[in-house]
Steps between C-alpha positions, in 0.01 A plus 500: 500500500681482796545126655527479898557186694294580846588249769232266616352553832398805744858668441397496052153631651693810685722563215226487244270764739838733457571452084106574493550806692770594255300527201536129406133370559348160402170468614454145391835413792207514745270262371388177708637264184812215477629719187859564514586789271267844488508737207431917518561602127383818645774590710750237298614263764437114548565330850509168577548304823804282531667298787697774691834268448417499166490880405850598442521202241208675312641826520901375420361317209276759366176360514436785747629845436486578883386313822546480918734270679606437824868635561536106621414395147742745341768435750497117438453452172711859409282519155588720255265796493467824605370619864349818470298567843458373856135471564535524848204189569524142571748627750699155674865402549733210392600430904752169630288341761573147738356389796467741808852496708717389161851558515738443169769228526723618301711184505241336247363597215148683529205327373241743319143456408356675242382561146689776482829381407664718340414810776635231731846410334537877407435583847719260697792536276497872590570364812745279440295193627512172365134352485315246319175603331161183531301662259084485628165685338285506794463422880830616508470584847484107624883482375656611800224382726568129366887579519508465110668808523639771729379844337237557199483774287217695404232753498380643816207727487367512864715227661209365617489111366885508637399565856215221513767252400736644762725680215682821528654774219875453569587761207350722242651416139301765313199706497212359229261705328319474147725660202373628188709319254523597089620301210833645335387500160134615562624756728660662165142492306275584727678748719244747461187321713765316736641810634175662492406213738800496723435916567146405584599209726797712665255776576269268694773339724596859612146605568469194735835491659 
């Protein structure tokens, strides 16, 4: 049986529509239900619906053999598991943003929002810039607004909620998609069906590129 951890949500729903495409059908996925795991002994693969943040700790601790992450989830918390594909969908990008007309003191140390901290720090020290991270989980565009802090980092997908609170992108950090991510171990044993699957998913993002 193959165990994959799907990511909650309408990006878990695209993924799933793909893995179904690929020969890895479960019927029972689609049901109206609360039920979080779905057998198809048929076609030998489980799925079950986790937190998207919470995927790569399934997968790096084995209770999946494969799953999809954000590349923001892998970059921050750098887990220890294989990434075999990019899916190419749920398409964003880790951007610096600050209030429309910000310019950078350099004199002072920069204060960052965001609950990606570790993207942050790795990013800023590239640069040589001394900063000091106020860690937040949501609203995190108010910081600057409120003057809690200068710049925030995070996810932009259509810049939209920045520009009604009078925000702008000052930099891109990194382009974001969804990752299909494989356990080291489990890689080993079930080889055969995994690559079967990445071919099948690989085949799919050429034919709609």
């Amino acid at each position: 049986m193959l165990n994959i951890a799907l990511p909650k949500g309408r990006l878990g729903e695209r993924v799933y529509a793909m893995f179904e495409k690929a020969g890895f059908a479960c019927p029972s996925i689609r049901e109206n239900n609360r039920k979080l795991i779905f057998e198809n002994e048929e076609c030998g693969v489980r799925y079950f619906w986790v937190k998207p943040s919470d995927v790569a700790i399934y997968v790096e601790r084995g209770a999946a053999d494969i799953g999809v992450a954000g590349k923001d989830i892998l970059l921050e918390y750098q887990p220890d598991v294989y990434e075999l594909l990019d899916l190419h969908t749920g398409v964003c990008r880790m951007a610096v943003a600050a209030m429309a007309g910000f310019r950078d003191d350099v004199r002072r140390r920069l204060r960052v929002a965001t609950k990606f901290a570790g993207i942050a720090e790795q990013h800023y020290a590239s640069l040589g810039r001394e900063i000091d991270i106020i860690h937040l989980n949501g609203s995190i565009e108010i910081a600057p607004i409120l003057g809690l802090s200068d710049v925030i980092v995070d996810i932009v997908e259509t810049g939209t909620t920045l520009r009604e609170n009078n925000l702008e992108v000052v930099e891109t950090i990194v382009d974001i998609s969804a990752r299909l991510i494989a356990n080291k171990a489990n890689f080993k044993f079930k080889n055969e069906p995994i690559e079967r699957l990445v071919a099948s998913l690989s085949a799919q993002i050429e034919e709609n590129r």
